[in-house]
PyMOL Python script that loads the backbone (N, CA, C, O; Angstrom):
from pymol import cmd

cmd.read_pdbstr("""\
ATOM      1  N   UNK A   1       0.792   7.014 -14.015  1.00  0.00           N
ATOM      2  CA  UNK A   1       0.664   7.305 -12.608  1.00  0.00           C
ATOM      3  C   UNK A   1       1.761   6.567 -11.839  1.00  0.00           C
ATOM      4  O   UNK A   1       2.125   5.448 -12.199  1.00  0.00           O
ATOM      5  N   UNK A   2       2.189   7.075 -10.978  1.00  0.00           N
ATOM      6  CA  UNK A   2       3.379   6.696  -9.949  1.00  0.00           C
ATOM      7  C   UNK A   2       2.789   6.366  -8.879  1.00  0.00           C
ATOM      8  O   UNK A   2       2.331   7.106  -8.008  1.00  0.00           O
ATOM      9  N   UNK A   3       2.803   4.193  -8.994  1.00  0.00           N
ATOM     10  CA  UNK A   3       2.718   3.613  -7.643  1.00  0.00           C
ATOM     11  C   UNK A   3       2.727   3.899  -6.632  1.00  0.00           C
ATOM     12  O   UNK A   3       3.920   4.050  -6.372  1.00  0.00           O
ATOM     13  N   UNK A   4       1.884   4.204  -5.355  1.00  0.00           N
ATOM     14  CA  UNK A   4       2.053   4.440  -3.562  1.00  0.00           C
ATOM     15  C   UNK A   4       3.524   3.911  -3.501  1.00  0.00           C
ATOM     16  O   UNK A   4       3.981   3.139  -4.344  1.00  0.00           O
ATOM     17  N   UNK A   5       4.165   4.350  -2.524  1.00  0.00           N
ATOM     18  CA  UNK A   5       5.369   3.691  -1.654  1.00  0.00           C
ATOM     19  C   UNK A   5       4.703   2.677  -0.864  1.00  0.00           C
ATOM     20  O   UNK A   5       3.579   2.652  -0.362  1.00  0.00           O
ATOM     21  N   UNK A   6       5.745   1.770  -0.871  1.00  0.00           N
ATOM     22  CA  UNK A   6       5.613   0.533  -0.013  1.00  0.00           C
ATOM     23  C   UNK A   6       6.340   0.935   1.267  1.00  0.00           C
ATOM     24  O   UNK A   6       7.497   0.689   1.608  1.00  0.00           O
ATOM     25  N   UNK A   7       5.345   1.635   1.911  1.00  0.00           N
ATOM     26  CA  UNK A   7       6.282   2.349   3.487  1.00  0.00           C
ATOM     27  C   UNK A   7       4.935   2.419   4.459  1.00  0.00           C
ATOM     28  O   UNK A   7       3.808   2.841   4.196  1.00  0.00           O
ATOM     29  N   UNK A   8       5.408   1.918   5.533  1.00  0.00           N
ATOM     30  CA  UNK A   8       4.641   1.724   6.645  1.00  0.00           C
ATOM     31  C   UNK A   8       5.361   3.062   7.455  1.00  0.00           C
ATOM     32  O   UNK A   8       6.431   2.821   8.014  1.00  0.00           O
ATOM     33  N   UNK A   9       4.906   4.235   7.526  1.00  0.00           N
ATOM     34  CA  UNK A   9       4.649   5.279   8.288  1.00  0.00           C
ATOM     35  C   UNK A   9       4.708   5.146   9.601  1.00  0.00           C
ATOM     36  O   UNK A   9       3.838   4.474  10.155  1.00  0.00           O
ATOM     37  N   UNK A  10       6.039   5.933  10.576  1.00  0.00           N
ATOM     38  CA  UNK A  10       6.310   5.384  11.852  1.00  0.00           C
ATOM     39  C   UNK A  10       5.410   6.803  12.492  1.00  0.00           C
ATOM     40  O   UNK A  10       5.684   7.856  11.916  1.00  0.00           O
ATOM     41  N   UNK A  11       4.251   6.900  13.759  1.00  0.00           N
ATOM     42  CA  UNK A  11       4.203   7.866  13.502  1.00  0.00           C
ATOM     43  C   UNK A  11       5.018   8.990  14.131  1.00  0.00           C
ATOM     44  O   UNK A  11       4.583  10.088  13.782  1.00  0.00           O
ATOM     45  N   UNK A  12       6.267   9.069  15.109  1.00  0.00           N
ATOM     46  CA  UNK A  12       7.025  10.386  15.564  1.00  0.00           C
ATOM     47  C   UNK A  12       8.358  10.181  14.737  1.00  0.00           C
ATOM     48  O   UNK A  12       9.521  10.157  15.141  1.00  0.00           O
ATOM     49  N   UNK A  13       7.816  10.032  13.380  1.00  0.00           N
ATOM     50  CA  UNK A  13       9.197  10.248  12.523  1.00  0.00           C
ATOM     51  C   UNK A  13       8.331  11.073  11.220  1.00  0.00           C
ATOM     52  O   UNK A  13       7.368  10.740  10.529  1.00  0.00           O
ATOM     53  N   UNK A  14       9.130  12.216  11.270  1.00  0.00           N
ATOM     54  CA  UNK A  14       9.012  12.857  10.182  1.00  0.00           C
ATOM     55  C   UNK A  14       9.527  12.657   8.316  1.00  0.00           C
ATOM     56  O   UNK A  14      10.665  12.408   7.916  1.00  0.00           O
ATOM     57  N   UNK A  15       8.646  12.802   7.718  1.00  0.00           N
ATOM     58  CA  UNK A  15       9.605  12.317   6.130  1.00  0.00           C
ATOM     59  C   UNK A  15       9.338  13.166   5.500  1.00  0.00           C
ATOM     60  O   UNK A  15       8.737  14.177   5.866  1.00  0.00           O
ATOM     61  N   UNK A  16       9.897  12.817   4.000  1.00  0.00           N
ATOM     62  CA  UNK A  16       9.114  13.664   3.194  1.00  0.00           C
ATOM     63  C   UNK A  16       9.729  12.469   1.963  1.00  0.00           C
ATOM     64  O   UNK A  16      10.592  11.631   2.225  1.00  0.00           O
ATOM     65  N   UNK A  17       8.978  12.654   0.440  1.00  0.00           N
ATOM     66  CA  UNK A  17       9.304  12.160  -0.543  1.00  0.00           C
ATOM     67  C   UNK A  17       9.928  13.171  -1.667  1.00  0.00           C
ATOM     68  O   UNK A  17       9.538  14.336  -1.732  1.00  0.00           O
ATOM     69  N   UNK A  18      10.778  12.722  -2.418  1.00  0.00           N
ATOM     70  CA  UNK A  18      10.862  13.867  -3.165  1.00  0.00           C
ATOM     71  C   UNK A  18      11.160  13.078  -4.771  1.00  0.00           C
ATOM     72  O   UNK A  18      12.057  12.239  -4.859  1.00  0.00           O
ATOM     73  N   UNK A  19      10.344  13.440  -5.935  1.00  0.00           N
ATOM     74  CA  UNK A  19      10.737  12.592  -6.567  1.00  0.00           C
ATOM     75  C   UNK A  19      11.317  13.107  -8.074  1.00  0.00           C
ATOM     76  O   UNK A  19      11.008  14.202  -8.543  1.00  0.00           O
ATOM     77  N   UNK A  20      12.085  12.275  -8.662  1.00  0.00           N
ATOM     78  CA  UNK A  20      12.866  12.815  -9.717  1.00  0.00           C
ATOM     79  C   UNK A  20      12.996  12.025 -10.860  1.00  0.00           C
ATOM     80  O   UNK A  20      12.072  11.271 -11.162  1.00  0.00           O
ATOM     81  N   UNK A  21      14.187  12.096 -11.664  1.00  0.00           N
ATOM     82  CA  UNK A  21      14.253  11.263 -12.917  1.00  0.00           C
ATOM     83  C   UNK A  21      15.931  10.127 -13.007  1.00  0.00           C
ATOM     84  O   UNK A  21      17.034  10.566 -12.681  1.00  0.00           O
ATOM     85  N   UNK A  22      15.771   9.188 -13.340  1.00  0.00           N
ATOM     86  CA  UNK A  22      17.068   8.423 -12.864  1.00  0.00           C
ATOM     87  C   UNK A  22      17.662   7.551 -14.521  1.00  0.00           C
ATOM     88  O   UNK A  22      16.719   7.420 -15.301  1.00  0.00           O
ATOM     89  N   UNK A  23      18.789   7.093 -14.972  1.00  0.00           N
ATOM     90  CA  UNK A  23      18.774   6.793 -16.205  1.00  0.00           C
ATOM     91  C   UNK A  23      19.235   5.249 -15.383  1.00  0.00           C
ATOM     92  O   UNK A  23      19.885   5.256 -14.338  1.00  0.00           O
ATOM     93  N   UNK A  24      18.731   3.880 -16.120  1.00  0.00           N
ATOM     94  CA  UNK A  24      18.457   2.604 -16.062  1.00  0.00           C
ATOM     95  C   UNK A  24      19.655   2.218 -16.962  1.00  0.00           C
ATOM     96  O   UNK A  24      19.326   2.097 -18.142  1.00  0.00           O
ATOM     97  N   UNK A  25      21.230   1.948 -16.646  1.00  0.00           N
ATOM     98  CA  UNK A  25      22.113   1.456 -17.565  1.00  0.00           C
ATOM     99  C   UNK A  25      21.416   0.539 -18.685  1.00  0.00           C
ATOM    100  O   UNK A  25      21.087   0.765 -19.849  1.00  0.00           O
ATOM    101  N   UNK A  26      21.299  -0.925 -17.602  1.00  0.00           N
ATOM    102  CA  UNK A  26      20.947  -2.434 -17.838  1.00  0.00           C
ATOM    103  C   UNK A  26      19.184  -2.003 -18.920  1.00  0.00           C
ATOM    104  O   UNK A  26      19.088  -2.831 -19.826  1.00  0.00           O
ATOM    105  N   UNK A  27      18.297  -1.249 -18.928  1.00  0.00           N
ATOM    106  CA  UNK A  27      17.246  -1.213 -19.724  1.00  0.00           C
ATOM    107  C   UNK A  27      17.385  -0.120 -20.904  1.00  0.00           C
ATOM    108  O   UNK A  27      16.564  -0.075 -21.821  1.00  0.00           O
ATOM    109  N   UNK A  28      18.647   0.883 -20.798  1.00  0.00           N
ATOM    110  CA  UNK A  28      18.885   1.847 -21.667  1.00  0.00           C
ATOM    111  C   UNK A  28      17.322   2.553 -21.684  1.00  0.00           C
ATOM    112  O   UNK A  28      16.551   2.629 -22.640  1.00  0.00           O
ATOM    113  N   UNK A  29      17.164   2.965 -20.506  1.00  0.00           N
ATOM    114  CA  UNK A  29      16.141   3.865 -20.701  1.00  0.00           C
ATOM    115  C   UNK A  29      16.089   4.652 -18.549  1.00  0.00           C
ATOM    116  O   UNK A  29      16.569   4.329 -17.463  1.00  0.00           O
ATOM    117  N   UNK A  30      14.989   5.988 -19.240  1.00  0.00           N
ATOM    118  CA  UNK A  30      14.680   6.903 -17.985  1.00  0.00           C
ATOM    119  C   UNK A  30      13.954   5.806 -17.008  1.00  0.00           C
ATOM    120  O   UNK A  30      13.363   4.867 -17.542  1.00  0.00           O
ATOM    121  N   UNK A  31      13.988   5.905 -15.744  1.00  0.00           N
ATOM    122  CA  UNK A  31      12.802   5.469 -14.774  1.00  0.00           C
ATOM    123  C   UNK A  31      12.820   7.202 -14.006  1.00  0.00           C
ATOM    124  O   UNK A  31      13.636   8.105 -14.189  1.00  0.00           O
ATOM    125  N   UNK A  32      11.281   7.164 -12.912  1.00  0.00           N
ATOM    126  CA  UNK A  32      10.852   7.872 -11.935  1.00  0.00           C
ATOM    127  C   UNK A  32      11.129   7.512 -10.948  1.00  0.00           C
ATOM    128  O   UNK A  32      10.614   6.512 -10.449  1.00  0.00           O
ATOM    129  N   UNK A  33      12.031   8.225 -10.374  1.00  0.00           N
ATOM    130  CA  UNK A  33      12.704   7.919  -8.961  1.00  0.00           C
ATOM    131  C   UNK A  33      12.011   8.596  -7.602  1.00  0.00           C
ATOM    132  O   UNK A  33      12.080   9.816  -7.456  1.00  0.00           O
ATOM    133  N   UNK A  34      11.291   7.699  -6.542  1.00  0.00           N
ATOM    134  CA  UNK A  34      10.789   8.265  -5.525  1.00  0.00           C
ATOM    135  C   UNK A  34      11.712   7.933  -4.103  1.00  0.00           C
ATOM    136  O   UNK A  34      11.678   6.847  -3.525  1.00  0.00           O
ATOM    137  N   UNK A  35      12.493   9.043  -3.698  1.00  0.00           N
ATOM    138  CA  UNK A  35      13.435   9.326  -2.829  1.00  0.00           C
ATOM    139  C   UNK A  35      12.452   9.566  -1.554  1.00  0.00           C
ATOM    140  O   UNK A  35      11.531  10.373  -1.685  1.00  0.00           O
ATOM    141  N   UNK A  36      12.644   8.838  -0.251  1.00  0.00           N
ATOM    142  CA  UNK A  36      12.229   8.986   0.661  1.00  0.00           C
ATOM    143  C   UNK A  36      13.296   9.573   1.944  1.00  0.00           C
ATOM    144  O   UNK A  36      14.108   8.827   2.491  1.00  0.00           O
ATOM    145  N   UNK A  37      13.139  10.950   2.281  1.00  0.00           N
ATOM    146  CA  UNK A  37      13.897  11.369   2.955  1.00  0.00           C
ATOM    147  C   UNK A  37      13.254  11.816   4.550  1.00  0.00           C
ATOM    148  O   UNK A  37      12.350  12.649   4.605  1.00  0.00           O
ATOM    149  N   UNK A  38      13.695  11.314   5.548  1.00  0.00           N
ATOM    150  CA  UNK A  38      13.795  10.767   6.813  1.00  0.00           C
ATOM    151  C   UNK A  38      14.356  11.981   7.557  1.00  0.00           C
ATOM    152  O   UNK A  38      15.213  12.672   7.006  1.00  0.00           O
ATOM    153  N   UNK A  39      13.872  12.299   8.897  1.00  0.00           N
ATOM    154  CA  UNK A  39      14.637  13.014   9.823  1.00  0.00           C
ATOM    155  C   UNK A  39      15.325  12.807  11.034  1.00  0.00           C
ATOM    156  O   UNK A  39      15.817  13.613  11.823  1.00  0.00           O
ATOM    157  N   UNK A  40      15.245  11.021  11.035  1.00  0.00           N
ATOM    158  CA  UNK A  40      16.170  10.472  11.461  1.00  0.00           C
ATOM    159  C   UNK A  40      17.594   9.577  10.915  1.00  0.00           C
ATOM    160  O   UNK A  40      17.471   8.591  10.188  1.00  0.00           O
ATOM    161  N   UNK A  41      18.643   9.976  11.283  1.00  0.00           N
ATOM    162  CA  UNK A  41      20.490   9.577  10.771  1.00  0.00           C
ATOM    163  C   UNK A  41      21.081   8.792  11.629  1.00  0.00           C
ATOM    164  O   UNK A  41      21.375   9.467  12.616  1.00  0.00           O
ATOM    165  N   UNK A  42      21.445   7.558  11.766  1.00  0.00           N
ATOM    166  CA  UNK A  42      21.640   6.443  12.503  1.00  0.00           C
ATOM    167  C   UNK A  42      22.930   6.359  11.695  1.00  0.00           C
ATOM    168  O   UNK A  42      22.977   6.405  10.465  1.00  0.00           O
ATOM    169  N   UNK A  43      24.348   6.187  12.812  1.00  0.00           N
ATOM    170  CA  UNK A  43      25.201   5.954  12.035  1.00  0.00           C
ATOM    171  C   UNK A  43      26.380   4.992  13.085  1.00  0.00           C
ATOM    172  O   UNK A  43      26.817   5.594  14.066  1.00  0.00           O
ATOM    173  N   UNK A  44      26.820   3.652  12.870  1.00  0.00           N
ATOM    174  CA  UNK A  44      27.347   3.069  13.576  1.00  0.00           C
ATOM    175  C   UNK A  44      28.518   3.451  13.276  1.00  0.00           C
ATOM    176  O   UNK A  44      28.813   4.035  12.234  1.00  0.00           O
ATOM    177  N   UNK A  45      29.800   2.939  14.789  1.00  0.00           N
ATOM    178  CA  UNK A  45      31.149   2.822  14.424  1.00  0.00           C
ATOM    179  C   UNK A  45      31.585   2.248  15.384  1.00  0.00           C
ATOM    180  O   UNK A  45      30.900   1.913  16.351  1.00  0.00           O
ATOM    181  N   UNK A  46      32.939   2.027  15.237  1.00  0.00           N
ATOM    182  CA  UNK A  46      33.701   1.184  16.433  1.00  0.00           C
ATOM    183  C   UNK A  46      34.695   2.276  17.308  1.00  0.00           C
ATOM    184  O   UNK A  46      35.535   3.089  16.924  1.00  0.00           O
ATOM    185  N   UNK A  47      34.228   1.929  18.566  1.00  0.00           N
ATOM    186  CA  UNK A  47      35.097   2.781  19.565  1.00  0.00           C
ATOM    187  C   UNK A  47      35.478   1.951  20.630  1.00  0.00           C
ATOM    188  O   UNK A  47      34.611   1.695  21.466  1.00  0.00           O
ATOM    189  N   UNK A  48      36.940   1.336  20.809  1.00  0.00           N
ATOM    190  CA  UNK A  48      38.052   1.220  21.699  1.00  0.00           C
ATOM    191  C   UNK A  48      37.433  -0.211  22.187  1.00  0.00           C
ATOM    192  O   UNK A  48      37.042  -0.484  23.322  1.00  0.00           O
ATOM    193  N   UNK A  49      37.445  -1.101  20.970  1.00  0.00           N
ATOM    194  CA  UNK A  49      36.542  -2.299  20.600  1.00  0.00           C
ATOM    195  C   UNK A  49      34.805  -2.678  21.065  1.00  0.00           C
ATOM    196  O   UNK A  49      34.383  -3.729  21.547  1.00  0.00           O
ATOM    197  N   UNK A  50      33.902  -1.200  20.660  1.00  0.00           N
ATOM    198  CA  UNK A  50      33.059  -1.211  20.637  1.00  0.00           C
ATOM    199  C   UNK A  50      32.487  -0.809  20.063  1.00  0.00           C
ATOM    200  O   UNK A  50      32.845   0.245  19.537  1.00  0.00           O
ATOM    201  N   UNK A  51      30.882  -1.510  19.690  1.00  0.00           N
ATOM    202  CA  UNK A  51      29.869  -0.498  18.694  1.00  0.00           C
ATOM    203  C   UNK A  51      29.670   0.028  19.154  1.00  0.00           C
ATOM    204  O   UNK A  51      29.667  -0.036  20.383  1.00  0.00           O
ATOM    205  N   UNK A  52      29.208   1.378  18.135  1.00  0.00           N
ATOM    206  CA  UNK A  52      28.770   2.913  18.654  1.00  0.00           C
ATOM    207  C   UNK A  52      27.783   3.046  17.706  1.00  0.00           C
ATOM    208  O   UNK A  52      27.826   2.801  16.500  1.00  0.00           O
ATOM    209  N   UNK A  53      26.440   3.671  18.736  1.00  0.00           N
ATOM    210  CA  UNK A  53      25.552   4.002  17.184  1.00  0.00           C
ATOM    211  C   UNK A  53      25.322   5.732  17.752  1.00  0.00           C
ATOM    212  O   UNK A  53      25.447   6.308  18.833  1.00  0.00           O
ATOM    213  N   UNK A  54      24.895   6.157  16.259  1.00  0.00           N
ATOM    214  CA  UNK A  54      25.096   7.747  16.936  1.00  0.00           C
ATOM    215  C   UNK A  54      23.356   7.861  16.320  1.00  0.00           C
ATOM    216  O   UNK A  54      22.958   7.454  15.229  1.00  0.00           O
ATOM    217  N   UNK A  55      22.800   8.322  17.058  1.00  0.00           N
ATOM    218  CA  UNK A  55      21.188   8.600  16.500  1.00  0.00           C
ATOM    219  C   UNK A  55      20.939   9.636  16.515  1.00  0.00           C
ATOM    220  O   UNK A  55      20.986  10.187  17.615  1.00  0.00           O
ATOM    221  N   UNK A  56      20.574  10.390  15.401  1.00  0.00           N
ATOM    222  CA  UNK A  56      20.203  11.934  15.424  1.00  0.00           C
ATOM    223  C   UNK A  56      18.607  12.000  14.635  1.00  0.00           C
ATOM    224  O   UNK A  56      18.309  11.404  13.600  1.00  0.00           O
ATOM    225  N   UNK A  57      18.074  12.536  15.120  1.00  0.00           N
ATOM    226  CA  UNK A  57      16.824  12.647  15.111  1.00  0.00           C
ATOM    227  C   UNK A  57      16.157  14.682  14.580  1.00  0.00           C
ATOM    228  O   UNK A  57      15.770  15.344  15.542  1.00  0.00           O
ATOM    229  N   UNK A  58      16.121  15.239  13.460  1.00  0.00           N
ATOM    230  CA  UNK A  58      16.093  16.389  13.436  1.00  0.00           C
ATOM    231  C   UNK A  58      15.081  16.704  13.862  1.00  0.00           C
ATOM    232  O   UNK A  58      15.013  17.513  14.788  1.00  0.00           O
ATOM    233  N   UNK A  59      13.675  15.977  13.130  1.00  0.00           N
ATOM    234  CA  UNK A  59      12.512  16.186  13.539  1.00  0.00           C
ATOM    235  C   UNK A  59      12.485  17.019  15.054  1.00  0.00           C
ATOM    236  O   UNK A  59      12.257  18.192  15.350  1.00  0.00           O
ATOM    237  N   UNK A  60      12.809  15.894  15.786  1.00  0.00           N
ATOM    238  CA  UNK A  60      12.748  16.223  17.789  1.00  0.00           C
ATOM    239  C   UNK A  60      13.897  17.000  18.076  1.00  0.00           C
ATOM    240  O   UNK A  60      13.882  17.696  19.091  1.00  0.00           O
ATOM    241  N   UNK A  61      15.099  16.987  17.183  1.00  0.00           N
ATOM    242  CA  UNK A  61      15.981  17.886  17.420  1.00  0.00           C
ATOM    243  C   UNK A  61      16.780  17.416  19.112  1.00  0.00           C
ATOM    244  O   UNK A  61      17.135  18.180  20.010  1.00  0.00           O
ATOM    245  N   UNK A  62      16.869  15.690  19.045  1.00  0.00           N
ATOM    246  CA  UNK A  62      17.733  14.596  20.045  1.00  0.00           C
ATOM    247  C   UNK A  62      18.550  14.303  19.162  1.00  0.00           C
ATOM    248  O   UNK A  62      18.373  14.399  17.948  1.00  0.00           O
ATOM    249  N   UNK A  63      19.772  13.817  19.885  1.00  0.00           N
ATOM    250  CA  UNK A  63      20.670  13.148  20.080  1.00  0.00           C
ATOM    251  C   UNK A  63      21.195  12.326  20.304  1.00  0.00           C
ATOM    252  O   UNK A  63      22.022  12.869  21.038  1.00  0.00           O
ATOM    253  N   UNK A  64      21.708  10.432  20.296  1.00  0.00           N
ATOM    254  CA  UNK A  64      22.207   9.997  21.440  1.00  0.00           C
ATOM    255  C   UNK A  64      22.637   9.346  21.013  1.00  0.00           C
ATOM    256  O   UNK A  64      22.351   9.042  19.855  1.00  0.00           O
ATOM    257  N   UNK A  65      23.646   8.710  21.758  1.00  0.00           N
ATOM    258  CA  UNK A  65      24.905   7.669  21.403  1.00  0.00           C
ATOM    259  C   UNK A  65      24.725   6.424  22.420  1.00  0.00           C
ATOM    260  O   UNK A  65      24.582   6.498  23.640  1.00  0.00           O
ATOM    261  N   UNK A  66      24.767   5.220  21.588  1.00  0.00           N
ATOM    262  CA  UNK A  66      24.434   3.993  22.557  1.00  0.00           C
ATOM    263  C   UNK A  66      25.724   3.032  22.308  1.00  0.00           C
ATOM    264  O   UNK A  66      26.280   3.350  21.257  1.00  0.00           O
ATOM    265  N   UNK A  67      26.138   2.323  22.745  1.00  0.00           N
ATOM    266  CA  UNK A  67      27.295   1.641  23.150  1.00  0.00           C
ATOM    267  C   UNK A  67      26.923  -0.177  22.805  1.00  0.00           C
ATOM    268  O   UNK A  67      25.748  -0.435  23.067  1.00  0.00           O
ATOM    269  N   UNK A  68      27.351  -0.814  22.530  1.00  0.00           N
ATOM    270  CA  UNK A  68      27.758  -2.691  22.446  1.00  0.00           C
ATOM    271  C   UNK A  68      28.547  -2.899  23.410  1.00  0.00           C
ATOM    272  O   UNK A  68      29.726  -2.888  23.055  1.00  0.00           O
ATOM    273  N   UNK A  69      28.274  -3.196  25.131  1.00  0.00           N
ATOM    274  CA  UNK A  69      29.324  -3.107  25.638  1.00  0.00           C
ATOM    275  C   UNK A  69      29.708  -4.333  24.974  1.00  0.00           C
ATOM    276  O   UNK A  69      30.765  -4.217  24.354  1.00  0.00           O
ATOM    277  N   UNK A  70      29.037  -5.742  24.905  1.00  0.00           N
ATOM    278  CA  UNK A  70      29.285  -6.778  24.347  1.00  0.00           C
ATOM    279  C   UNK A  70      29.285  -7.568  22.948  1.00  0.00           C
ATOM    280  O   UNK A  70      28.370  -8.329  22.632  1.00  0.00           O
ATOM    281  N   UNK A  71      30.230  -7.350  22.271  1.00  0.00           N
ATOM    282  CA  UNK A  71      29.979  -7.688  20.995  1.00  0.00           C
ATOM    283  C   UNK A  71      28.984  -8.580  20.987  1.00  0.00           C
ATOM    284  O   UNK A  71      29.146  -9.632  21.606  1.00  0.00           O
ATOM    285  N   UNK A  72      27.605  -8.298  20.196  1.00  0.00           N
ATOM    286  CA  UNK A  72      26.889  -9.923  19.529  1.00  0.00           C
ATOM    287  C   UNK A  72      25.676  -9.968  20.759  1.00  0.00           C
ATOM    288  O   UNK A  72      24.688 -10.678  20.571  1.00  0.00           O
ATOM    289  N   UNK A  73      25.778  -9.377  21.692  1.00  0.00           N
ATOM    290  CA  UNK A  73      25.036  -9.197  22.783  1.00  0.00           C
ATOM    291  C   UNK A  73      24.073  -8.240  22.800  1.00  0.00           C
ATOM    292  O   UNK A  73      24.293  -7.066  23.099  1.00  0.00           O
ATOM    293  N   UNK A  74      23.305  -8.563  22.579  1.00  0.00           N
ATOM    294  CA  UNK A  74      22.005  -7.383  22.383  1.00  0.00           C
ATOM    295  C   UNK A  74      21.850  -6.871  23.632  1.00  0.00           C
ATOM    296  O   UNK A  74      21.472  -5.700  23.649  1.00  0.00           O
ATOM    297  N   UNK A  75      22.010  -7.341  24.571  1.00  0.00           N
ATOM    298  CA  UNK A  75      21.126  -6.900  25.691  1.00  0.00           C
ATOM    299  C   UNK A  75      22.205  -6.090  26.440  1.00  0.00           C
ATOM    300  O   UNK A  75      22.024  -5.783  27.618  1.00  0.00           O
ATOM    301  N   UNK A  76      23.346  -5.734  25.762  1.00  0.00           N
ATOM    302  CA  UNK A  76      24.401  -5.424  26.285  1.00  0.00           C
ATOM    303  C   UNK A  76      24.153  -3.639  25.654  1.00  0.00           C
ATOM    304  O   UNK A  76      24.268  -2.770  26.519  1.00  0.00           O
ATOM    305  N   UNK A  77      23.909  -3.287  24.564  1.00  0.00           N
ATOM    306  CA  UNK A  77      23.420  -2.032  24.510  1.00  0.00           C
ATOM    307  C   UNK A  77      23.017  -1.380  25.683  1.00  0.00           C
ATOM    308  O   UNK A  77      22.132  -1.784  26.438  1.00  0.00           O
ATOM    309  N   UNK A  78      23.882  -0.061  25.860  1.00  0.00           N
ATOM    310  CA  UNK A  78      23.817   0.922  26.961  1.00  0.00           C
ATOM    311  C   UNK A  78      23.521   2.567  26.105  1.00  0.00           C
ATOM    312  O   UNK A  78      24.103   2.987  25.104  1.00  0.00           O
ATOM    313  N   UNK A  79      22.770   3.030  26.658  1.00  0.00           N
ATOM    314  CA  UNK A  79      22.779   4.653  26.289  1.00  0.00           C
ATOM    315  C   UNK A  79      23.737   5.305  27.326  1.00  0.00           C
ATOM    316  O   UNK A  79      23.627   5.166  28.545  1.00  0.00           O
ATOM    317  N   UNK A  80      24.863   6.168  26.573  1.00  0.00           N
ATOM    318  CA  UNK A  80      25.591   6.922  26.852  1.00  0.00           C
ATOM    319  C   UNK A  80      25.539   8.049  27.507  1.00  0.00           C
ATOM    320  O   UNK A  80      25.998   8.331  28.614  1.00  0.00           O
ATOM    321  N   UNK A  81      24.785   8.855  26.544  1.00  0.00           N
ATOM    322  CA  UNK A  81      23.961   9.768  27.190  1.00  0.00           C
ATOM    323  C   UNK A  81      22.864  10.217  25.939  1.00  0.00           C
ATOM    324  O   UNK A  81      22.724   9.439  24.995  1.00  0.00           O
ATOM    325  N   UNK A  82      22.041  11.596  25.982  1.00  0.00           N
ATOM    326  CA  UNK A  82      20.832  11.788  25.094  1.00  0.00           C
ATOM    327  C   UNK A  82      20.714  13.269  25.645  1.00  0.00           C
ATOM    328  O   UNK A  82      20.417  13.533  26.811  1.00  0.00           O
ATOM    329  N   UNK A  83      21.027  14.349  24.499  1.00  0.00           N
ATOM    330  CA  UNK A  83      20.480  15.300  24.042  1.00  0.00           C
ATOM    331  C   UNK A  83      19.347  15.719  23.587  1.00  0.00           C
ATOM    332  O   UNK A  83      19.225  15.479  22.385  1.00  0.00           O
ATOM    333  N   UNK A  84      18.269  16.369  24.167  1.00  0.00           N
ATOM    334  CA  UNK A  84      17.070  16.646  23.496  1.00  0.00           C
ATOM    335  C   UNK A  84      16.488  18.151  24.032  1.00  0.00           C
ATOM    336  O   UNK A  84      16.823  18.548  25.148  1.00  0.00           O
ATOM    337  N   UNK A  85      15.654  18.908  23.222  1.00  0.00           N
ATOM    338  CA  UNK A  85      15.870  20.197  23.222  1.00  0.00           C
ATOM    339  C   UNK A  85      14.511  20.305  23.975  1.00  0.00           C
ATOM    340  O   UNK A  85      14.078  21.407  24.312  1.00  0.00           O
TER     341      UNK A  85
END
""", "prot")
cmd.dss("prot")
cmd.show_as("cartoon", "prot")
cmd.util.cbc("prot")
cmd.orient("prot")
């Protein structure tokens, strides 16, 4: 039998699990691989010496891009703008 996931369930995020077969170099043998796939894509970058996070959300089918005006500064995060259908 294949262990529960150790996942605390957000609830306006959609998932799903999907699970498969994976080969273990270091044990020379198969394991059961449980892939947890998310419908939210969070992806940072740097723009014109700033963080950028880009949040896409399929589930809700939003958008939005938030800004670092201040490096290291949390409280400095700004939303750009936000797409949502």
């Amino acid at each position: 039998m294949i262990p529960k996931p150790i996942i605390t369930p957000v609830s306006d995020v959609d998932f799903s699990c999907v699970i498969g077969f994976g080969f273990d170099n270091r044990a020379n043998d198969y394991k059961v691989l449980r892939l947890v796939i998310s419908s939210v894509e969070l992806r940072i970058d740097e723009h014109e010496e700033s963080l950028v996070l880009y949040h896409y959300d399929s589930y809700h089918f939003s958008f939005e891009v938030w800004v670092m005006k201040e490096y290291g500064v949390v409280e400095s995060w700004v939303k750009q703008f936000s797409i949502a259908e």
